[in-house]
TORBA-625006 format. One record per residue: x, y, z of N, C-alpha, C, O in turn; residue in three letters. Coordinates in steps of 0.2 Angstrom, whole numbers, padded with zeros to 4 digits, always signed. Layout:
<rs>
XYZXYZXYZXYZALA;...
</rs>
This chain:
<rs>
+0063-0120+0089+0056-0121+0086+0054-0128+0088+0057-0133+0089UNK;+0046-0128+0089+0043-0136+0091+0045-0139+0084+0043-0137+0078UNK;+0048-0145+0086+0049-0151+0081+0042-0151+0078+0042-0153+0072UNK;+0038-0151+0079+0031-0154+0075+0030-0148+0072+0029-0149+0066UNK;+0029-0142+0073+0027-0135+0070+0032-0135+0065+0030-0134+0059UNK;+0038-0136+0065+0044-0136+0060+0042-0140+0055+0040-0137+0050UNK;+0041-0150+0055+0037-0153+0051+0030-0148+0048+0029-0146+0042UNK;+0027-0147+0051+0021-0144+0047+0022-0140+0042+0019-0141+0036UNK;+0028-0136+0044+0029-0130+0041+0032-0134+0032+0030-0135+0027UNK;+0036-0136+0036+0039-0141+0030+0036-0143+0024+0037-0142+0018UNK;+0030-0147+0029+0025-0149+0021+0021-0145+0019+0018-0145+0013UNK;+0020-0140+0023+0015-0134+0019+0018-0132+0014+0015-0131+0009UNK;+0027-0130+0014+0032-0128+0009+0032-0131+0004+0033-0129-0001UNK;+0031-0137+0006+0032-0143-0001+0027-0144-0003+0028-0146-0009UNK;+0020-0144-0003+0014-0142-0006+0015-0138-0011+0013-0139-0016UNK;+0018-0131-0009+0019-0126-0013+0022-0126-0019+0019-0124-0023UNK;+0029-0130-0019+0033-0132-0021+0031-0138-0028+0031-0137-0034UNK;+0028-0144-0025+0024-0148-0029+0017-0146-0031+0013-0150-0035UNK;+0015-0140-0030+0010-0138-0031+0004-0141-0033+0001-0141-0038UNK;+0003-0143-0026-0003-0148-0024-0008-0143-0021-0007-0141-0015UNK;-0013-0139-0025-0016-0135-0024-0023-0134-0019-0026-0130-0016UNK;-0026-0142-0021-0031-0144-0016-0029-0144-0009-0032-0140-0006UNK;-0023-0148-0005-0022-0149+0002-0018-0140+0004-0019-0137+0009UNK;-0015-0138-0002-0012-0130+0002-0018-0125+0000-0017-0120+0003UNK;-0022-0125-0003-0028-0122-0001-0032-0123+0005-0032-0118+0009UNK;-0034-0129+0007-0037-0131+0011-0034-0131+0018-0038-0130+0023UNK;-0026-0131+0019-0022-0128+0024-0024-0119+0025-0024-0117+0031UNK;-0024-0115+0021-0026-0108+0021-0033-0109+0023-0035-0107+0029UNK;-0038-0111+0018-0043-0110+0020-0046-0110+0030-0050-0107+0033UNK;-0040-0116+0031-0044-0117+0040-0039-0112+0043-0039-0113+0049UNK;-0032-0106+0042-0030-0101+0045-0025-0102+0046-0022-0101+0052UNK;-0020-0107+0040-0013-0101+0038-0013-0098+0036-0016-0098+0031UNK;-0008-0094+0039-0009-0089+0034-0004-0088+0027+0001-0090+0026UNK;-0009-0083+0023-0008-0085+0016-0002-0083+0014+0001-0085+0009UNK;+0003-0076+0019+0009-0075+0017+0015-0078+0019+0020-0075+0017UNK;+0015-0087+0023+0019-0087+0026+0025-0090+0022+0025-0094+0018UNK;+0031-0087+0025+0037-0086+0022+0042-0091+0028+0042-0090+0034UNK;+0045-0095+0022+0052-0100+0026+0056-0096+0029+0055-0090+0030UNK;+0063-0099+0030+0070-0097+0032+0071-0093+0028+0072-0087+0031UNK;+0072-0093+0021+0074-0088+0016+0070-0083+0013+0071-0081+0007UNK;+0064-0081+0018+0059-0075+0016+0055-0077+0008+0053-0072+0004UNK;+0056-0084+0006+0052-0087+0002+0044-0090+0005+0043-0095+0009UNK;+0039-0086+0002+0032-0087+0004+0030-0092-0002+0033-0094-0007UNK;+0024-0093+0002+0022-0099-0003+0021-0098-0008+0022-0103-0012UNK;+0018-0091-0012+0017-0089-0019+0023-0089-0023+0023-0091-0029UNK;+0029-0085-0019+0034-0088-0022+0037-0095-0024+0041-0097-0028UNK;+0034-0098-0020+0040-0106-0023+0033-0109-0025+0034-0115-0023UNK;+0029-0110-0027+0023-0111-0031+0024-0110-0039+0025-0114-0044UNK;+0024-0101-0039+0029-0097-0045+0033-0100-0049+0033-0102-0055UNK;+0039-0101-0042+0046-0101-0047+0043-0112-0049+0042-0114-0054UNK;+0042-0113-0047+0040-0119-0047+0035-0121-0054+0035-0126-0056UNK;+0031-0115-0056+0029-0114-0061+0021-0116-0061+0017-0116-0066UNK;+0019-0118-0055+0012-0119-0053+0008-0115-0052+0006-0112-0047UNK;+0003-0115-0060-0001-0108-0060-0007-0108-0056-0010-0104-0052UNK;-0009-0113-0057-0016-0115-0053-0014-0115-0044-0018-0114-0040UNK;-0010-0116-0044-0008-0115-0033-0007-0107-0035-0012-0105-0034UNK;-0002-0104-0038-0001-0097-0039-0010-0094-0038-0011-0092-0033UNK;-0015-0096-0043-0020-0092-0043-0024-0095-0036-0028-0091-0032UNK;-0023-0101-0035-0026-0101-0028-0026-0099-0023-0030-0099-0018UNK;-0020-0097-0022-0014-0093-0016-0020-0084-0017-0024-0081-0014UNK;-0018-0083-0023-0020-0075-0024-0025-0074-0024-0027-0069-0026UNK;-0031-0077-0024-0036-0077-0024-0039-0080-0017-0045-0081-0016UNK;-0035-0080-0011-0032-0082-0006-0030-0075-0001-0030-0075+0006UNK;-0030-0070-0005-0024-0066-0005-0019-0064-0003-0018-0059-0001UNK;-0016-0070-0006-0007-0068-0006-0006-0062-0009-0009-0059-0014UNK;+0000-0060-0007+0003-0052-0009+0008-0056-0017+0012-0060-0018UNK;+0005-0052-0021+0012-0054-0028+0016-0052-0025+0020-0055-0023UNK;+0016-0047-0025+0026-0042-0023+0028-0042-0017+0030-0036-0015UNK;+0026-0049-0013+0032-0051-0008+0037-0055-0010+0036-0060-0014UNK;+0044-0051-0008+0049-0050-0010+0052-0055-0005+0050-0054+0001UNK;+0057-0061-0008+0059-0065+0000+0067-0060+0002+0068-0054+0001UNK;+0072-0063+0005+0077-0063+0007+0083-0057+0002+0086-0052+0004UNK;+0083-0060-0002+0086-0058-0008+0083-0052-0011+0086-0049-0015UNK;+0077-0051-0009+0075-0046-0015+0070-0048-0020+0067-0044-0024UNK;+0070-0053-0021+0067-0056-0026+0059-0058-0026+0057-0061-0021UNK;+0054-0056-0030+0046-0056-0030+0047-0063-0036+0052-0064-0039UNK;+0039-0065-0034+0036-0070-0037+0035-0070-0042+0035-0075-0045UNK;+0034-0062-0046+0036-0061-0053+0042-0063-0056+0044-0066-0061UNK;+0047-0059-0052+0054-0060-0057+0055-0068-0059+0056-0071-0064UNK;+0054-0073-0050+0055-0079-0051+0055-0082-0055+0059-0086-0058UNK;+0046-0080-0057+0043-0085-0065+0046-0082-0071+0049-0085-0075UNK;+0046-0078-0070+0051-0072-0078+0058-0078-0077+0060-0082-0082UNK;+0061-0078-0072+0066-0082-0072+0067-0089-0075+0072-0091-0079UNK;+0060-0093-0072+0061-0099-0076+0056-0100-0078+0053-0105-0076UNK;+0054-0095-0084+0050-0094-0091+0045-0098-0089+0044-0103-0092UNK;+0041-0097-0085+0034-0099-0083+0029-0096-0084+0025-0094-0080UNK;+0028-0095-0092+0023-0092-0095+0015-0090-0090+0015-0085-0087UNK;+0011-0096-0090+0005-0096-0086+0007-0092-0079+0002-0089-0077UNK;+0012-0094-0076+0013-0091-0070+0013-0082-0070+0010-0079-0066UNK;+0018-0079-0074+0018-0073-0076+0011-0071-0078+0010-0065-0075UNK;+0006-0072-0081+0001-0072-0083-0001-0070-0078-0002-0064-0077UNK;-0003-0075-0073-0009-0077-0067-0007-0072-0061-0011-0070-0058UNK;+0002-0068-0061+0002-0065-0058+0002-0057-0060+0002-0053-0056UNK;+0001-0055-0069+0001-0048-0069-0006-0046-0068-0009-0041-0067UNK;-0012-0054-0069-0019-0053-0069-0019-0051-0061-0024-0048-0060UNK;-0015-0052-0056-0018-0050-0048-0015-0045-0048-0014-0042-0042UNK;-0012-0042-0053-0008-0034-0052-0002-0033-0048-0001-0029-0043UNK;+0002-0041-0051+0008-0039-0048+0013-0033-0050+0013-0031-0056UNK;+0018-0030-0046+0023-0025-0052+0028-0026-0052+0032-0029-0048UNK;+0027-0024-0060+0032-0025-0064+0040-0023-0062+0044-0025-0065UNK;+0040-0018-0057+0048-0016-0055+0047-0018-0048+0052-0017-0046UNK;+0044-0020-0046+0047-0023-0038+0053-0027-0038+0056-0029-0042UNK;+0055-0027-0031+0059-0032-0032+0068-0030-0036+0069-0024-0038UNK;+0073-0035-0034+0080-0033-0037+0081-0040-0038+0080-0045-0034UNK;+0083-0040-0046+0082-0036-0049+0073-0039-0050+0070-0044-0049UNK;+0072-0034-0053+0063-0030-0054+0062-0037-0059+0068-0039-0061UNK;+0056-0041-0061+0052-0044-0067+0057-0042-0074+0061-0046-0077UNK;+0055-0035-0074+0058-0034-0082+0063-0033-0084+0065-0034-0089UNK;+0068-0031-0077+0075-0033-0079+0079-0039-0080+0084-0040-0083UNK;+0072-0043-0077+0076-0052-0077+0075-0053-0084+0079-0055-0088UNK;+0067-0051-0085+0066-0053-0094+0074-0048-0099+0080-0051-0101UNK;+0072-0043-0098+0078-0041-0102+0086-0044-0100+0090-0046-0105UNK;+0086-0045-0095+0092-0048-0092+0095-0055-0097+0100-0057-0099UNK;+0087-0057-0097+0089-0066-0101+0085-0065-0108+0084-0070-0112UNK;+0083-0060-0110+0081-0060-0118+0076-0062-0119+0074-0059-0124UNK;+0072-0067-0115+0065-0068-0119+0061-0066-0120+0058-0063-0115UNK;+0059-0064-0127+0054-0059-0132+0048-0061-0128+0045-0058-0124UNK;+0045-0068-0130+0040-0068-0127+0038-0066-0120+0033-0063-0120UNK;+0040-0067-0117+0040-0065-0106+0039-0057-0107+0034-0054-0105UNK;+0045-0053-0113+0044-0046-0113+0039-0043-0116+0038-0037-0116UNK;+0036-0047-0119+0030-0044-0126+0024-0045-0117+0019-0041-0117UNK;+0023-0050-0112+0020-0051-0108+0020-0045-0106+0015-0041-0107UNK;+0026-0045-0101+0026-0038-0095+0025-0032-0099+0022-0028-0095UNK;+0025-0029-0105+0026-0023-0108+0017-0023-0109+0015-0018-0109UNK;+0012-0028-0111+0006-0026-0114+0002-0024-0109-0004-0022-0111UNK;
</rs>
């Protein structure tokens, strides 16, 4: 891969990640594209997600990023945030219709999986 594409790629991931929503919008906005996915079939929505960045999540989807791409593992953007109880993010993604069973293990297995009532009173209403 070009050394310089690699860097780009890099900080487009880390945008995600610190979820600086102005520059990785603005990166989309001029034709990246909005599902692109690293090494580990983690897209940007996902590491946004699991990172807990509702405001990058809704600009990604609004964007439109796919909710239920699934990286490497099997794992969606949904389960991720169920994982690290990221309320707003879980929110922002059942509001763009993400589903609730995608994924391995699925959103509501993770909630059941780890017990929190609230994430499950989410996915269930």
């Amino acid at each position: 891969m070009d050394p310089d594409l690699e860097e780009f790629a890099t900080r487009l991931f880390r945008l995600a990640r610190t979820g600086n929503t102005e520059a990785l919008s603005a990166y989309v906005d001029a034709g990246v594209p909005v599902n692109l996915r690293n090494q580990n079939g983690d897209s940007l929505l996902m590491l946004a997600a699991y990172h807990g960045h509702a405001d990058t999540v809704r600009a990604l989807l609004a964007r439109g990023a796919d909710p239920d791409l699934a990286n490497d593992r099997g794992q969606t953007p949904l389960a991720g945030a169920v994982f690290k109880k990221e309320r707003e993010v879980v929110k922002a993604l059942l509001e763009a219709g993400a589903d609730l069973y995608a994924g391995r293990p699925s959103a509501i297995e993770t909630a059941r999986m780890f017990g929190d009532p609230e994430i499950i009173d989410l996915l269930e209403a």
